[in-house]
N, C-alpha and C positions, 0 to 999 in steps of 0.2 A: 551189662546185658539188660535188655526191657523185657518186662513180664510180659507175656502174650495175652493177648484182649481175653481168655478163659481163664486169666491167674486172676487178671483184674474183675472181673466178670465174682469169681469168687470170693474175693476181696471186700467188692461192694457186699454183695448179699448177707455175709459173715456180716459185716457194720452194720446195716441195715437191720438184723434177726437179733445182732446185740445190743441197740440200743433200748429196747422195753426194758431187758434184761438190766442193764448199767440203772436208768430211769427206777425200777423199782425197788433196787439196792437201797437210792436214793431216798424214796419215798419211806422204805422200811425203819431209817436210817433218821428219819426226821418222827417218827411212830414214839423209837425208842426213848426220843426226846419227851416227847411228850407225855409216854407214860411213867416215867424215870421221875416228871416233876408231879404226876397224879399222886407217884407211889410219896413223894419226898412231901407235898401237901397231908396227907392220909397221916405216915405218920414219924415225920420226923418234926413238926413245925410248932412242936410243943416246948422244942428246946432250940434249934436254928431258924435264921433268919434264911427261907429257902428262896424266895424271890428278891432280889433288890428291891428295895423301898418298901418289902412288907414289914410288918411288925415282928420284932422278935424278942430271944429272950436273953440274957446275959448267960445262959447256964452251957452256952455252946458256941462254938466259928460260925462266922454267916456259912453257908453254902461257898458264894463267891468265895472268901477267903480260904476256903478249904482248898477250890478250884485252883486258884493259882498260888498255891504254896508250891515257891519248889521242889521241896521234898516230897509231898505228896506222889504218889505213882498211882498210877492204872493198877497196876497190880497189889500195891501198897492200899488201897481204898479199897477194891475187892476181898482180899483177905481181910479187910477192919470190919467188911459189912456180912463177911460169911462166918465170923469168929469175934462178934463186937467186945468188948471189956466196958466194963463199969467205967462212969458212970451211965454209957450208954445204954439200951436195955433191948434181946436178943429177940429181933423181929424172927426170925427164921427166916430171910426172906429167899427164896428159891434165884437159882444162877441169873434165869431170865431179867428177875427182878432186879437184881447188884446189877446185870449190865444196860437195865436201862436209867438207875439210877447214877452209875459213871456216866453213862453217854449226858444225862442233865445236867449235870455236874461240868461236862469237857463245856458243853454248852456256855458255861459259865466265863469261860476262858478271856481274860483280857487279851485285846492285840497288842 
């Protein structure tokens, strides 16, 4: 059976009224990125290597390597940055912050 020109008709509009919506998902999504590597410069950069090819220090994983460690999880990276252990030392950093420091981190992702 074909949708009658008023299903379609709604069809469209619906696409139309949700692409800002999908777009600034997007944009939010690329935010997080970028504050995730503000927060990771501020203050982790005293013991990881937070950007490829920056300087760093022996006393910790680059970023990258954290990023694509297998074992590593979203949720396993979350709970190490809401609950850290020695020798790391306990930012307190609020949820917003662990999720945009994972998102900088996914960022990191090898293909």
């Amino acid at each position: 059976m074909c949708p009658s020109r008023t299903a379609k008709w709604t069809i469209a509009v619906l696409l139309v009224t949700m692409l800002p919506v999908m777009a600034a998902g997007r944009a939010a999504a690329a935010e997080d990125v970028d504050r995730g590597l503000a927060l990771a410069r501020q203050w982790c950069v005293s013991c990881h290597q937070v950007e490829p090819g920056s300087a760093a220090s022996d006393a910790a994983p680059p970023f990258a390597t954290i990023a694509n460690d297998p074992a590593v999880t979203e949720g396993g990276l979350r709970a190490w940055l809401s609950d850290p252990h020695p020798p790391m030392p306990n930012f307190n950093l609020s949820r917003g912050e662990i999720d945009d420091i994972v998102a900088y981190l996914n960022s990191l992702l090898w293909d």
